[in-house]
Structure formats: structure tokens, C-alpha cells
C-alpha positions in Angstrom: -17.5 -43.8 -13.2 -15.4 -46.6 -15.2 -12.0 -45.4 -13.7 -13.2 -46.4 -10.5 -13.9 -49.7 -11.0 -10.8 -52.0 -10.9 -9.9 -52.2 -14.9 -7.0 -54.6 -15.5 -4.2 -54.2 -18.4 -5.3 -56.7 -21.0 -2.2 -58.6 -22.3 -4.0 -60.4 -25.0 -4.1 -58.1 -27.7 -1.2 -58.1 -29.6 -2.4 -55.7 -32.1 -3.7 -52.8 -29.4 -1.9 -49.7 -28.3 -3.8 -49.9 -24.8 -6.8 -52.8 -24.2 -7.7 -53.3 -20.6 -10.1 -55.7 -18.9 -12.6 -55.8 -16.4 -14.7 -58.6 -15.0 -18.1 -58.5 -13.4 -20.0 -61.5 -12.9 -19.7 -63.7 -15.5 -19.1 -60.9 -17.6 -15.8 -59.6 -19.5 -16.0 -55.7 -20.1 -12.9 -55.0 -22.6 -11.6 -51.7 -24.2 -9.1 -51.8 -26.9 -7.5 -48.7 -28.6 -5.8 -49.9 -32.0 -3.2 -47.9 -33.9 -3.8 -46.5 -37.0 -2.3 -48.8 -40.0 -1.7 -48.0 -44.1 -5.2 -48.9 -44.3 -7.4 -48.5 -41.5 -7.5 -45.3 -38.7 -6.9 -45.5 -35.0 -10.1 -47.0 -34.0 -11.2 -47.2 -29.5 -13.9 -49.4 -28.7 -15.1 -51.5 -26.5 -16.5 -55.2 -26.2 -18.9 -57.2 -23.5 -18.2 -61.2 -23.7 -21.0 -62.6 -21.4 -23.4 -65.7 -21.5 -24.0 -68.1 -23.0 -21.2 -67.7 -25.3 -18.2 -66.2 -23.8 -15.8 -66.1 -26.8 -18.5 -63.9 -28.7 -19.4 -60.5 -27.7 -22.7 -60.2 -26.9 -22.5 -55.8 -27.2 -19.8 -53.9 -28.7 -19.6 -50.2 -29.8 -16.9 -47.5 -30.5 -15.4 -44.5 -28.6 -13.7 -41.2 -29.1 -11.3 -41.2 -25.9 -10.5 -44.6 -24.0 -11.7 -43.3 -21.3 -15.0 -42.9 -22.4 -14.9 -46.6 -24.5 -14.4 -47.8 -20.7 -17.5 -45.8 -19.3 -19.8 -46.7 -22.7 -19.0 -50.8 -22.1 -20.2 -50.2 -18.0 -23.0 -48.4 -19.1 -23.9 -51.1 -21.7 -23.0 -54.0 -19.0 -25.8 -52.3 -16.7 -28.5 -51.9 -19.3 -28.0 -55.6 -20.2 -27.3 -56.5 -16.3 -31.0 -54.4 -15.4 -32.4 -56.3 -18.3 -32.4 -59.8 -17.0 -33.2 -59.0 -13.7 -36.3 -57.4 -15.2 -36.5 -60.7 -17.2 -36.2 -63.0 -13.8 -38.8 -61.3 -11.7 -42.6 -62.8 -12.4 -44.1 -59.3 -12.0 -42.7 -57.6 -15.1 
């Protein structure tokens, strides 16, 4: 489902093994895998940046492949996507 969908390589993470981007409407689907440090373990998750702030994520959760932190972060965008269209219609 996600690896369909035309993910790009996200060069803005300094700190991330693999973080790649995709945009759909005015929305920034991200997953990040992070390498394991001293003190923290490998972690994979993903992000949604959206309206009405964009530099905050609006949803965020975490993943055990990257694959599936890119398929969880769709799924998510399409809840919240079928929510405000829900919200916009008068007969809801």
C-alpha cells in the first residue's frame, strides 16, 4: 500500500539511518528509522505535519519495520483526511 505511493528520500534528518517523505495535500507524511545510541535503542516511526501548524505534527506513532512505519502514517493520513470531510459535509 505505502510503497506504492511515491515516497521521497528525506535529507533532513541528520540523525536517521533512513527518513523518507511524502506529500499529500497540504500534508507531510514522514518516516524516520534512528540508529540505536549508548542510550536509547533503534527506534522507526513515523510523523504527519498538516494544518494549521505545519512545523508540529499533528499524529505520530512508532513501527517495527519501515515499511510498515510508512503504511501506519497513510493509514493515519486517511483517518484524519476521512475525518474532515465528514466534518465539511452539513449532513453528518
Amino acid at each position: 500500500m505505502a510503497d506504492e505511493l511515491p515516497w521521497q528520500i528525506d535529507t533532513e534528518r541528520p540523525m536517521a539511518i533512513r527518513a523518507e517523505r511524502l506529500t499529500v495535500e497540504e500534508y507531510e507524511l514522514v518516516a524516520v528509522q534512528i540508529a540505536a545510541d549508548g542510550a536509547w535503542p533503534e527506534e522507526i516511526r513515523w510523523e504527519i505535519f498538516g494544518p494549521p501548524n505545519n512545523e508540529a505534527p499533528i499524529a505520530t506513532g512508532r513501527a517495527d519495520t519501515f515499511v510498515r512505519a510508512k503504511t501506519e502514517a497513510v493509514r493515519a493520513w486517511r483517518s484524519l483526511a476521512e475525518g474532515r470531510t465528514a466534518q465539511k459535509l452539513p449532513f453528518t
